[in-house]
Backbone as XML, in Angstrom:
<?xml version="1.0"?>
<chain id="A" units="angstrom">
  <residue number="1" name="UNK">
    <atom name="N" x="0.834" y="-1.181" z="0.000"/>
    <atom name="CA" x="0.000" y="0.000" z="0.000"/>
    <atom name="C" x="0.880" y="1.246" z="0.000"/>
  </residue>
  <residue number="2" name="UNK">
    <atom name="N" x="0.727" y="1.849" z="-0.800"/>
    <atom name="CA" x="1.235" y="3.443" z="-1.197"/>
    <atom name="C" x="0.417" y="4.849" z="-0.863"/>
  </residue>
  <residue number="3" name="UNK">
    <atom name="N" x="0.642" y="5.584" z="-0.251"/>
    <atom name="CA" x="-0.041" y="6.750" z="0.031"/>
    <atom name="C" x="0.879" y="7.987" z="-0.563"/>
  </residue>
  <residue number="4" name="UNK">
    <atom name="N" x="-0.033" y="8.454" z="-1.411"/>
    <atom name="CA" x="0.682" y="9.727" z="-1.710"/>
    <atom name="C" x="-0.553" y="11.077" z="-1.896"/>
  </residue>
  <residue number="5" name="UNK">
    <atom name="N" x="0.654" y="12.120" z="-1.658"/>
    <atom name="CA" x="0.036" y="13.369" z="-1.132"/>
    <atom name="C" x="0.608" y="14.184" z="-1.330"/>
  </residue>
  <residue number="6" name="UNK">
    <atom name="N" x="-0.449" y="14.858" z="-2.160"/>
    <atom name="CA" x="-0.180" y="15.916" z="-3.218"/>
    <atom name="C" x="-0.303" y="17.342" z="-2.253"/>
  </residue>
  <residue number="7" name="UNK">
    <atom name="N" x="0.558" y="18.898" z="-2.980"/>
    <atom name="CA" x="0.656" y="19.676" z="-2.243"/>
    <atom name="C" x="0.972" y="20.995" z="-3.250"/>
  </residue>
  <residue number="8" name="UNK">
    <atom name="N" x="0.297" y="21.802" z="-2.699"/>
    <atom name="CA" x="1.407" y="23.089" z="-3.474"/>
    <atom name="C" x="0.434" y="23.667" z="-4.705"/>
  </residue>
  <residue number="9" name="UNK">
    <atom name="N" x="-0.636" y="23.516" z="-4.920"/>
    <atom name="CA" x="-1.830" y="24.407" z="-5.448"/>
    <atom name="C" x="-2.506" y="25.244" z="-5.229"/>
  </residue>
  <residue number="10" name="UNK">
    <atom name="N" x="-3.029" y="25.813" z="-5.880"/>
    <atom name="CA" x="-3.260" y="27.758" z="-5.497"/>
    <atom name="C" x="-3.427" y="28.262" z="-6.828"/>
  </residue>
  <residue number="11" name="UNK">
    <atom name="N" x="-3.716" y="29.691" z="-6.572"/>
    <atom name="CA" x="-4.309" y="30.284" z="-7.662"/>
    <atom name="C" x="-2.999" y="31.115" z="-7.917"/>
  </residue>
  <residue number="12" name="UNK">
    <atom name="N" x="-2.956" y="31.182" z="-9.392"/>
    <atom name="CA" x="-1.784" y="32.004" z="-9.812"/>
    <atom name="C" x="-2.090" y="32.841" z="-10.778"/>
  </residue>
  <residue number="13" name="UNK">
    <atom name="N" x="-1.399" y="33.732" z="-11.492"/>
    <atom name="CA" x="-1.862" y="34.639" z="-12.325"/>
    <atom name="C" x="-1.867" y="34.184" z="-13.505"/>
  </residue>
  <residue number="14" name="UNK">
    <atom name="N" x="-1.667" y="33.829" z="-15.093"/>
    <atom name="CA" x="-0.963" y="33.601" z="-16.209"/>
    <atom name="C" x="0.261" y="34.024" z="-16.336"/>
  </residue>
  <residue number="15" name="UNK">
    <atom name="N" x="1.202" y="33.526" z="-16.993"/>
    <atom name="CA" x="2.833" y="33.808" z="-16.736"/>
    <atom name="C" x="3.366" y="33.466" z="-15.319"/>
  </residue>
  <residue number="16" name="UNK">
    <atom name="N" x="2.639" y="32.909" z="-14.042"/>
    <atom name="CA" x="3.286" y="32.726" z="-12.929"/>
    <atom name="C" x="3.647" y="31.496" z="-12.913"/>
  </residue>
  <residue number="17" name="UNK">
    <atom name="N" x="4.510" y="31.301" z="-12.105"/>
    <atom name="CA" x="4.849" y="29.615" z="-11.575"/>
    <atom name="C" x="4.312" y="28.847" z="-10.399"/>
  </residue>
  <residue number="18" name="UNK">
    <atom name="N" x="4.277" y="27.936" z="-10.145"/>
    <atom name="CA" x="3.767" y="26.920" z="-9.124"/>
    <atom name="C" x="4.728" y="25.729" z="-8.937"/>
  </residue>
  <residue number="19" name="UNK">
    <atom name="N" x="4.838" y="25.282" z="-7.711"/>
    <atom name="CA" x="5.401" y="24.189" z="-7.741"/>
    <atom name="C" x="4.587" y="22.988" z="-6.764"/>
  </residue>
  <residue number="20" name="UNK">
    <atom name="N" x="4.581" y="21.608" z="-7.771"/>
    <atom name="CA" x="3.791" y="20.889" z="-7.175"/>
    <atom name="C" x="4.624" y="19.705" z="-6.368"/>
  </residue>
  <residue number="21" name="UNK">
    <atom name="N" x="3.962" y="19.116" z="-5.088"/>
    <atom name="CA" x="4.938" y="18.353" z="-4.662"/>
    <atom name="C" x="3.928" y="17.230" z="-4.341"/>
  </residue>
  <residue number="22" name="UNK">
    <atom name="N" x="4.462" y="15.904" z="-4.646"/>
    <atom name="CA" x="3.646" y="14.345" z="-4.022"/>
    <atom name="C" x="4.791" y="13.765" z="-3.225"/>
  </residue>
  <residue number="23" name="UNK">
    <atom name="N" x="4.579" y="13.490" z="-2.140"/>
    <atom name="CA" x="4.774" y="12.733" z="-0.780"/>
    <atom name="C" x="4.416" y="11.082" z="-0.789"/>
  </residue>
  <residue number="24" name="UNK">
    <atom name="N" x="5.697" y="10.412" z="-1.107"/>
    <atom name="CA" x="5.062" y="8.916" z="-0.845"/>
    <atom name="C" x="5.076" y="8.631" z="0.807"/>
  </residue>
  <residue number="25" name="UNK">
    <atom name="N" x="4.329" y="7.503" z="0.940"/>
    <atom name="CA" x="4.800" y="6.901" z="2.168"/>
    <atom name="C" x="5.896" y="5.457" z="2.160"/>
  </residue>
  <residue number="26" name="UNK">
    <atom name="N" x="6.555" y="5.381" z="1.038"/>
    <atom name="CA" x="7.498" y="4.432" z="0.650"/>
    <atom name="C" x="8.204" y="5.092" z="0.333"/>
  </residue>
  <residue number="27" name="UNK">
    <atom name="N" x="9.457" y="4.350" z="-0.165"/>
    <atom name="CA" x="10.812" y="5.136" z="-0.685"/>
    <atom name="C" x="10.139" y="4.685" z="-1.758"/>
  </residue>
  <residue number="28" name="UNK">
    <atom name="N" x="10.928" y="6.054" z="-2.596"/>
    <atom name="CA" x="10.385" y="6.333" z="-4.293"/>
    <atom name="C" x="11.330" y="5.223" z="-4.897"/>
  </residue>
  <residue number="29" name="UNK">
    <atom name="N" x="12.260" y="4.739" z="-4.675"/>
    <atom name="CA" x="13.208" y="4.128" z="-5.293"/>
    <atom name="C" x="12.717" y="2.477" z="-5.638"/>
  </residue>
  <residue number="30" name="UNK">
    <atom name="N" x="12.040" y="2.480" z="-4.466"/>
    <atom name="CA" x="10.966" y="1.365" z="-5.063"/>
    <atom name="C" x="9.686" y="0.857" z="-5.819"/>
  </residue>
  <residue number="31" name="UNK">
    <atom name="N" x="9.349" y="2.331" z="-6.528"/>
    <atom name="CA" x="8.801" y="2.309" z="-7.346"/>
    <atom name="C" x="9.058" y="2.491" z="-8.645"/>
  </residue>
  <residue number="32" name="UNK">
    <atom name="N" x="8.364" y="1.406" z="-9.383"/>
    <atom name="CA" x="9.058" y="1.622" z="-10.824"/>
    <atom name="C" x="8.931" y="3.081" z="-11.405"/>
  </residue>
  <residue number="33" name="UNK">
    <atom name="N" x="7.587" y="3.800" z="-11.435"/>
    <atom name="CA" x="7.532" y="5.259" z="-12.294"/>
    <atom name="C" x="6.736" y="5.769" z="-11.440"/>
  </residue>
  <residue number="34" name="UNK">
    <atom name="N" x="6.688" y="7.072" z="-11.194"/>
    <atom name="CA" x="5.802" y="8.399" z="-10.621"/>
    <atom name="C" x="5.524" y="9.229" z="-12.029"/>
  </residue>
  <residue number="35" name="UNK">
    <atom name="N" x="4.306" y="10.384" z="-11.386"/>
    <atom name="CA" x="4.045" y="10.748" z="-12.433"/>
    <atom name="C" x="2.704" y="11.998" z="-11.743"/>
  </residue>
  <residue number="36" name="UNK">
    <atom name="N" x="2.309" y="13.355" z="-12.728"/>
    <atom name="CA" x="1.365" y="13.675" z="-12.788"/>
    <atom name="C" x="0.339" y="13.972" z="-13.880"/>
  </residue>
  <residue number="37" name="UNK">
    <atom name="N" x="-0.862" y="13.680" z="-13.819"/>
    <atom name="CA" x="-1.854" y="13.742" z="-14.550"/>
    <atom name="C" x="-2.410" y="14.985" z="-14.418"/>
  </residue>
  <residue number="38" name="UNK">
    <atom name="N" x="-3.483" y="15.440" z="-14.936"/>
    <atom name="CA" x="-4.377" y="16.474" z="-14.408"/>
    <atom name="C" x="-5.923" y="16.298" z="-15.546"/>
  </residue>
  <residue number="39" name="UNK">
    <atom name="N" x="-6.813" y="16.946" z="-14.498"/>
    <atom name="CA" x="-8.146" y="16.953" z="-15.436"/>
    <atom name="C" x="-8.788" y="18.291" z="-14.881"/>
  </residue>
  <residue number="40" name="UNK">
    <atom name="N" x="-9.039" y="18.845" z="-16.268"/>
    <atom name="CA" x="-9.891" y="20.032" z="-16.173"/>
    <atom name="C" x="-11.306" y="19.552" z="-16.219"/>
  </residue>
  <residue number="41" name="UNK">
    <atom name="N" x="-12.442" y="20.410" z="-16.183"/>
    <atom name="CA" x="-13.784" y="20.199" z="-16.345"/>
    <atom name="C" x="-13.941" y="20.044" z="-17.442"/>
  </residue>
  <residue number="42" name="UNK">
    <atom name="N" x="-15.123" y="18.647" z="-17.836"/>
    <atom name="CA" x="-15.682" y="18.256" z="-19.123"/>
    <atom name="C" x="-14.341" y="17.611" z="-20.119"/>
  </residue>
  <residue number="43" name="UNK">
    <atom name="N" x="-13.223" y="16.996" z="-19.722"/>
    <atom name="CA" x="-12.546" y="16.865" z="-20.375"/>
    <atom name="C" x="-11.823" y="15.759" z="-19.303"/>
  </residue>
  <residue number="44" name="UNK">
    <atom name="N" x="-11.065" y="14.787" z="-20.409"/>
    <atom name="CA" x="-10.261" y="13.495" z="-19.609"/>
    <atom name="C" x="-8.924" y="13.449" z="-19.003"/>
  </residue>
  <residue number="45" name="UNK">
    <atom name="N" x="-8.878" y="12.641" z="-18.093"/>
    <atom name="CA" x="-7.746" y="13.004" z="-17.229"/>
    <atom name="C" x="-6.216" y="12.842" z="-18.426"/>
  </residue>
  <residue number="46" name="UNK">
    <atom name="N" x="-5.393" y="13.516" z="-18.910"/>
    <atom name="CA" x="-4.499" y="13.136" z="-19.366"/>
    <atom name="C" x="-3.116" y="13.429" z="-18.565"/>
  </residue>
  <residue number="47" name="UNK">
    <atom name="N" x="-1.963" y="13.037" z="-18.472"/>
    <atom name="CA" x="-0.869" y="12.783" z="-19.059"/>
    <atom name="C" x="-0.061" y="14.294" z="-19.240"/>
  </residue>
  <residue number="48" name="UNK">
    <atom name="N" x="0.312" y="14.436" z="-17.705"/>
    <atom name="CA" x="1.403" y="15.594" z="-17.522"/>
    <atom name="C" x="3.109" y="14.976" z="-17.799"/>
  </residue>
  <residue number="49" name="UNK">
    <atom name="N" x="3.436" y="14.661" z="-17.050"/>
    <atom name="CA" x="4.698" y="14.136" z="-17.112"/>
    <atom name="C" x="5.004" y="12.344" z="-16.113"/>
  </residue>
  <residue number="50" name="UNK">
    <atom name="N" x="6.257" y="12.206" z="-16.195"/>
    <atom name="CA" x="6.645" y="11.020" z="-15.820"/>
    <atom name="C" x="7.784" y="10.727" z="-15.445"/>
  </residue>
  <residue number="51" name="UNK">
    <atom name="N" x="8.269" y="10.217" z="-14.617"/>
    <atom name="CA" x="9.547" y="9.567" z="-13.881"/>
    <atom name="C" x="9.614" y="8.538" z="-12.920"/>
  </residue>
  <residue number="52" name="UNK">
    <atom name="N" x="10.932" y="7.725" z="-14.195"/>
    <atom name="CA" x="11.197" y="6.530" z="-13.413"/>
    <atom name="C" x="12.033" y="6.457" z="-12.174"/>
  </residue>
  <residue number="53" name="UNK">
    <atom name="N" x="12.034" y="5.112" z="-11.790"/>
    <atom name="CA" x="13.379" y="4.863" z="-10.425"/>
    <atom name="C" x="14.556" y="5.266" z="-11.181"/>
  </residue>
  <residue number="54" name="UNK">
    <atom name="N" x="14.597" y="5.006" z="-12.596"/>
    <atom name="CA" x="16.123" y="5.151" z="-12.857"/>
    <atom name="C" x="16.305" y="6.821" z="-13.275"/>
  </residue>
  <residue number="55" name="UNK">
    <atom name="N" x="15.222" y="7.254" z="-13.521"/>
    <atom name="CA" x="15.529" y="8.482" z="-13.997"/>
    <atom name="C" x="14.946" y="9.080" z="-14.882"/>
  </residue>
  <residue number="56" name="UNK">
    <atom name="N" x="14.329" y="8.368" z="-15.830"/>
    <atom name="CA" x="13.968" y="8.661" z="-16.767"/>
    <atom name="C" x="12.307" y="9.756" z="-17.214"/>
  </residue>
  <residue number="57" name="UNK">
    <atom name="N" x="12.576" y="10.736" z="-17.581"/>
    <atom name="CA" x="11.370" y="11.347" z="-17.781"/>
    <atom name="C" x="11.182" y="11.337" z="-19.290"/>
  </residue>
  <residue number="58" name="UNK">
    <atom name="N" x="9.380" y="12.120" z="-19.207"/>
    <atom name="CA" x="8.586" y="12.065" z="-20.266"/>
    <atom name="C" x="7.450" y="12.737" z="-20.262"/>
  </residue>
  <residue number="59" name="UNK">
    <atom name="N" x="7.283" y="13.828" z="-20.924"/>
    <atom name="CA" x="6.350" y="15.051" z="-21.139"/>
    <atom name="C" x="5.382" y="15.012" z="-22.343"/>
  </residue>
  <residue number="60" name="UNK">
    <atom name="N" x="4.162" y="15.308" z="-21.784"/>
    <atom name="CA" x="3.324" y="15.694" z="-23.027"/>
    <atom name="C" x="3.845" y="16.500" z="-23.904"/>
  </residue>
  <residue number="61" name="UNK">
    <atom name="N" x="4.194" y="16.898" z="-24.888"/>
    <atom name="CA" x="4.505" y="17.409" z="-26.115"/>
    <atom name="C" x="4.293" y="18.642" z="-26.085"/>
  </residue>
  <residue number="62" name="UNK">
    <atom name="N" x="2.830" y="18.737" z="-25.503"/>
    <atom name="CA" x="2.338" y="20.547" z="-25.343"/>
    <atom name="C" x="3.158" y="21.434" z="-23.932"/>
  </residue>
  <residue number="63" name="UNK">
    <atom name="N" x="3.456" y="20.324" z="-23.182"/>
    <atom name="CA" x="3.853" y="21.016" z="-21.987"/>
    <atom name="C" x="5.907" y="20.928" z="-22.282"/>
  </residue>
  <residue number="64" name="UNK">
    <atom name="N" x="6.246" y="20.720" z="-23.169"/>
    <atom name="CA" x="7.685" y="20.605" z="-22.736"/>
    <atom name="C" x="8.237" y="22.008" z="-22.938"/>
  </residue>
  <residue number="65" name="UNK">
    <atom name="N" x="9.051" y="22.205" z="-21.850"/>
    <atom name="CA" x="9.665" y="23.315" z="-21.927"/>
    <atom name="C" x="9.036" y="24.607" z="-20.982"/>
  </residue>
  <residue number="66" name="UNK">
    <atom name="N" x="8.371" y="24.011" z="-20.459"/>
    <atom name="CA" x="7.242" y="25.121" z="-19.629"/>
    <atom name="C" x="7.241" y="23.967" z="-18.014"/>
  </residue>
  <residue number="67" name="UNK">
    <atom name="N" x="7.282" y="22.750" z="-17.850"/>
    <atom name="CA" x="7.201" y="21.847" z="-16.961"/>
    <atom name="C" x="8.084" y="20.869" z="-16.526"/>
  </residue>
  <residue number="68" name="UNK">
    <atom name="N" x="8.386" y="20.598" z="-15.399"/>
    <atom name="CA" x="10.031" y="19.917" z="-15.195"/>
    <atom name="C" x="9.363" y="19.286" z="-14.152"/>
  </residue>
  <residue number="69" name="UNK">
    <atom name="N" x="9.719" y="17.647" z="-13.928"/>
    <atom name="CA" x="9.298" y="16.981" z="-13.122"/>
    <atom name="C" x="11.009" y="16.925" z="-12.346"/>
  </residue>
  <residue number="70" name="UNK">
    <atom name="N" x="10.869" y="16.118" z="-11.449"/>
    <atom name="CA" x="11.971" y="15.695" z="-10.888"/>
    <atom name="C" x="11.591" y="15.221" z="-9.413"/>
  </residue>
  <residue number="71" name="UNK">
    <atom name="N" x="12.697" y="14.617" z="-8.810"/>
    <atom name="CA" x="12.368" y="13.878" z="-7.601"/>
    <atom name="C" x="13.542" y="13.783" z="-6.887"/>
  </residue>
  <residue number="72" name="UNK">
    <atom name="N" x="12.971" y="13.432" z="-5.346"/>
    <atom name="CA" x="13.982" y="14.024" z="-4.347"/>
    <atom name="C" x="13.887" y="12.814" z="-3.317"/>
  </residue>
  <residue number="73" name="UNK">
    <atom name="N" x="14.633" y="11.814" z="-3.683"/>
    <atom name="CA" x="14.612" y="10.483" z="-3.359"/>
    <atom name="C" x="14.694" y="10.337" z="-1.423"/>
  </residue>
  <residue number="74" name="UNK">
    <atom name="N" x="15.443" y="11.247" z="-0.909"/>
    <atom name="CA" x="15.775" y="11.396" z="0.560"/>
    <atom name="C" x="14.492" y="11.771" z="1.342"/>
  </residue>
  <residue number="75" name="UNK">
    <atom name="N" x="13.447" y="12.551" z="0.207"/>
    <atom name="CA" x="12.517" y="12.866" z="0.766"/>
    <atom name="C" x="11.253" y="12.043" z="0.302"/>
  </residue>
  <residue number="76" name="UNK">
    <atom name="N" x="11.386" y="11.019" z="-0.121"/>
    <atom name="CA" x="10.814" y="10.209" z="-1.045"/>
    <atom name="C" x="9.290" y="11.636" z="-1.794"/>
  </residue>
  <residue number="77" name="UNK">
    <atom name="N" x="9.705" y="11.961" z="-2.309"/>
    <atom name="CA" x="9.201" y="13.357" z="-2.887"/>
    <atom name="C" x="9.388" y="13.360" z="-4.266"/>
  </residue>
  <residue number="78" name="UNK">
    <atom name="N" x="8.489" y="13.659" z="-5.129"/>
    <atom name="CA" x="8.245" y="14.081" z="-6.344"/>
    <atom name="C" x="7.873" y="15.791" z="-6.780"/>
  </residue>
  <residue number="79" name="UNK">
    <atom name="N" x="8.257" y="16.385" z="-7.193"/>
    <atom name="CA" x="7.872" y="18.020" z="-7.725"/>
    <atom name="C" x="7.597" y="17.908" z="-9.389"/>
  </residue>
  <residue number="80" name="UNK">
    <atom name="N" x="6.529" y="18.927" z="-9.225"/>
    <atom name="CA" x="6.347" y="19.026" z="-10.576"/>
    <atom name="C" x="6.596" y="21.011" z="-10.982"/>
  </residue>
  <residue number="81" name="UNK">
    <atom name="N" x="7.388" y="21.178" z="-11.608"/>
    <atom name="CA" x="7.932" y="22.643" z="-11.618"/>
    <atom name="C" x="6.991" y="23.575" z="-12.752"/>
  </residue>
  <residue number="82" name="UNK">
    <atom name="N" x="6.414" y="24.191" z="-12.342"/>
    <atom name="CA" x="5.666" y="24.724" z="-13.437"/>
    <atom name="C" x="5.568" y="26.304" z="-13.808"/>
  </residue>
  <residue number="83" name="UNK">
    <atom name="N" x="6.256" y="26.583" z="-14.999"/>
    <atom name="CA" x="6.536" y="27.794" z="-15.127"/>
    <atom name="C" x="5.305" y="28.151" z="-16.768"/>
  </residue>
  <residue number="84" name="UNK">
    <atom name="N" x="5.503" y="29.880" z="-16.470"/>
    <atom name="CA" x="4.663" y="30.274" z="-17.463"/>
    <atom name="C" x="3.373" y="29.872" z="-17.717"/>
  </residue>
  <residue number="85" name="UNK">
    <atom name="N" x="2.445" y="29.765" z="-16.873"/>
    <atom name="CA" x="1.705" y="29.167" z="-16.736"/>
    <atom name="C" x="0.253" y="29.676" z="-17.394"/>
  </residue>
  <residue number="86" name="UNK">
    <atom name="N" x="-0.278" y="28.906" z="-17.686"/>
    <atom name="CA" x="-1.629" y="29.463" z="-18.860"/>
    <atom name="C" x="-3.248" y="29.291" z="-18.240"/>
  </residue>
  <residue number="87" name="UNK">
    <atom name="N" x="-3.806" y="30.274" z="-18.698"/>
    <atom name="CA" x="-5.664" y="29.628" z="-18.745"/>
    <atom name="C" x="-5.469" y="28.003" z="-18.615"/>
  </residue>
  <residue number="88" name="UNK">
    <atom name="N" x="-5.212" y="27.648" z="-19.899"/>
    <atom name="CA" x="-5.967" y="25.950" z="-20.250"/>
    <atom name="C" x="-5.051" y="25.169" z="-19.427"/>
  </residue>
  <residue number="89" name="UNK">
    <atom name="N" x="-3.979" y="25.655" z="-18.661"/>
    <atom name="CA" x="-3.219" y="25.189" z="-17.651"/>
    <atom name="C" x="-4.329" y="24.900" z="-16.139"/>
  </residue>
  <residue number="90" name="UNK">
    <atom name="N" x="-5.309" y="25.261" z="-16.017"/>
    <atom name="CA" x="-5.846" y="25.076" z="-14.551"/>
    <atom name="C" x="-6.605" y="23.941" z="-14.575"/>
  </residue>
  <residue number="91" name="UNK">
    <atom name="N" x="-6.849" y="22.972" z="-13.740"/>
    <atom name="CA" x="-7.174" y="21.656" z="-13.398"/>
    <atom name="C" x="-7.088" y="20.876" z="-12.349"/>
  </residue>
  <residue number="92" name="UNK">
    <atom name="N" x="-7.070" y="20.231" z="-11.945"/>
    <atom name="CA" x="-6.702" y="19.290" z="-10.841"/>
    <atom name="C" x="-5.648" y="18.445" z="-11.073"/>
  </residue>
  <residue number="93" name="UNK">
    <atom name="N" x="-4.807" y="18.379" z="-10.730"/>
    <atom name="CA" x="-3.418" y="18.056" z="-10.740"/>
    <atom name="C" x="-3.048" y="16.291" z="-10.159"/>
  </residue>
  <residue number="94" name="UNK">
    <atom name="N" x="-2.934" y="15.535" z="-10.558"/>
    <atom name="CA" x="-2.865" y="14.068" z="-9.615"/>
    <atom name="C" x="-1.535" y="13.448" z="-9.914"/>
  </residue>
  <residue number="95" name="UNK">
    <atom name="N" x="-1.125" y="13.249" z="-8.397"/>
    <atom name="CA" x="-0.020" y="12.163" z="-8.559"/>
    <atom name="C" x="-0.612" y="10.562" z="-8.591"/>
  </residue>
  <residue number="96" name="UNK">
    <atom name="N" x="0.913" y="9.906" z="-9.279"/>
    <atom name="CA" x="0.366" y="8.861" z="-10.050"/>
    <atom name="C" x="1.366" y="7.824" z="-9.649"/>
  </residue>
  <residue number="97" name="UNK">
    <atom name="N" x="1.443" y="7.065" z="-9.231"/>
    <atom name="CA" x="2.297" y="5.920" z="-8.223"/>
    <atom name="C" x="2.224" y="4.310" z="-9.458"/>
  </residue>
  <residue number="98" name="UNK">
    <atom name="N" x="2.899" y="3.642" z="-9.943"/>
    <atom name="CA" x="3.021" y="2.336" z="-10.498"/>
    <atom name="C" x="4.133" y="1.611" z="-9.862"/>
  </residue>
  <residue number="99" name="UNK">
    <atom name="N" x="3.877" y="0.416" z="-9.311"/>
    <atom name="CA" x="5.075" y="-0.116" z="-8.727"/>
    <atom name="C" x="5.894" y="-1.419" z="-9.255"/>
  </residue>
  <residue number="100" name="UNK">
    <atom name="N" x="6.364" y="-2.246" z="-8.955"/>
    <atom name="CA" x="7.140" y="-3.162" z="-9.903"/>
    <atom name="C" x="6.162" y="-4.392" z="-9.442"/>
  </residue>
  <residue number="101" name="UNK">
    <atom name="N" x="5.208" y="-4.623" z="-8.642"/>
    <atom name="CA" x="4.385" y="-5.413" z="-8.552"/>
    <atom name="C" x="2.885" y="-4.924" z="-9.705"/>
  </residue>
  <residue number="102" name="UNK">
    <atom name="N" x="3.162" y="-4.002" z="-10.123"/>
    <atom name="CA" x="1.802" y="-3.559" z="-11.188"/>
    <atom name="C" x="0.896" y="-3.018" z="-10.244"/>
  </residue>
  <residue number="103" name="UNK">
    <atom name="N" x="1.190" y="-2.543" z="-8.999"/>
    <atom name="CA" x="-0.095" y="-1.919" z="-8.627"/>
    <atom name="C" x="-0.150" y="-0.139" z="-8.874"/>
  </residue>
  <residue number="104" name="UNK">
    <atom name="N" x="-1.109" y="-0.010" z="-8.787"/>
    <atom name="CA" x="-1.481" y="1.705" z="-9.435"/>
    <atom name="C" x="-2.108" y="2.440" z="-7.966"/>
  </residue>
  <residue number="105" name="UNK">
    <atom name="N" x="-1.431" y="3.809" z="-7.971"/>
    <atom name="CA" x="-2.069" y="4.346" z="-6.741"/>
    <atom name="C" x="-2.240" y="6.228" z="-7.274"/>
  </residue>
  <residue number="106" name="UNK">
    <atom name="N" x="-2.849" y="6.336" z="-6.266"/>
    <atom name="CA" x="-3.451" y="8.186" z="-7.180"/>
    <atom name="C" x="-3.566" y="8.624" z="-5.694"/>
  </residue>
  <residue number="107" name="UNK">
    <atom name="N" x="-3.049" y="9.712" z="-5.842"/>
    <atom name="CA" x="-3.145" y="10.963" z="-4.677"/>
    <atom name="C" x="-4.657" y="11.755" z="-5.025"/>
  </residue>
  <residue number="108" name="UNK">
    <atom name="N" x="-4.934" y="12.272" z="-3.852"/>
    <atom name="CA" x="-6.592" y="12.832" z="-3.765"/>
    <atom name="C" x="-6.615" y="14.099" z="-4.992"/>
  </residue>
  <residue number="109" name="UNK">
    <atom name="N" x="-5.398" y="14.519" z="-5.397"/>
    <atom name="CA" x="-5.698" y="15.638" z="-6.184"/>
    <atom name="C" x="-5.043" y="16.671" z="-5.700"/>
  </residue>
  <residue number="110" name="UNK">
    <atom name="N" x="-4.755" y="18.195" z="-6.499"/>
    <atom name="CA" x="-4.595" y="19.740" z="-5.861"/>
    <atom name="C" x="-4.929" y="20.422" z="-6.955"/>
  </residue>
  <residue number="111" name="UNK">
    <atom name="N" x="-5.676" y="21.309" z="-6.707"/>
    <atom name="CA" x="-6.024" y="22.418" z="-7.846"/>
    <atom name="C" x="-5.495" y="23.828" z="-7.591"/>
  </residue>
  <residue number="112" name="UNK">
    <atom name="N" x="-4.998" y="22.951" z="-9.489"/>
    <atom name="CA" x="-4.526" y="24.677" z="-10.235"/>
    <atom name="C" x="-5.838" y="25.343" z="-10.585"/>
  </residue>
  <residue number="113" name="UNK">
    <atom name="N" x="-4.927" y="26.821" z="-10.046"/>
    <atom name="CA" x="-6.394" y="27.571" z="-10.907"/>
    <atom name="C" x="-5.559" y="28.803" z="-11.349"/>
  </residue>
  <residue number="114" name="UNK">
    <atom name="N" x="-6.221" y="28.978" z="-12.998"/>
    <atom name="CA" x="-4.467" y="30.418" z="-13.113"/>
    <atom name="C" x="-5.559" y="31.365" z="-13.821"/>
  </residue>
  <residue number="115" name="UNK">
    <atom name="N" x="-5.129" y="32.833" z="-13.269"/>
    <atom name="CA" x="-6.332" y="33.818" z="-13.643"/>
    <atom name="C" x="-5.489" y="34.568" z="-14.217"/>
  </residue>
  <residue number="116" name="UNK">
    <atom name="N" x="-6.446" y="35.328" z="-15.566"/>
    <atom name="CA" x="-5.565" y="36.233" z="-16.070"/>
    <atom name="C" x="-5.869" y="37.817" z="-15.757"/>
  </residue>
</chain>
């Protein structure tokens, strides 16, 4: 069992930054990939970014260059760095837990909300 807990949402302006943070209750190192999703209203949860135990990340296409995941293994901690930030940027934000046994775990959520 994995518990994670998401943090660090708030309302920001357009052009501001945010930084998001998920909290396991395991060491991250034992999980195969972390990750955040997000879902706005009327629309499906997709596919923010991704990182493995070994390192490896992976960004939606629309977000690269504006969003930096990374992780802070001592703190078994995940951040999601988010700069320049837009309207169609606000949503609910979810961390995303897969482990090397195949189980799947999701944090309750944090909402972005970015006003212009």
């Amino acid at each position: 069992q994995v518990q994670l807990v998401e943090s660090g949402g708030g309302l920001v302006q357009a052009g501001g930054s945010l930084r998001l943070s998920c909290a396991a209750s395991t060491r991250i190192e034992s999980i195969n990939a972390m990750g955040w999703y997000r879902q706005a209203p009327g629309k499906q949860r997709e596919l923010v970014a991704t990182i493995t135990s070994s390192g490896s990340t992976n960004y939606a296409d629309s977000l690269k260059g504006r969003f930096t995941i990374s992780r802070d293994n001592a703190k078994n901690t995940v951040y999601l760095q988010m700069n320049s930030l837009k309207a169609e940027d606000a949503a609910v934000y979810y961390c995303h837990a897969i482990t090397r046994r195949f189980f799947n775990y999701w944090g309750q959520g944090t909402q972005v909300t970015v006003s212009s």
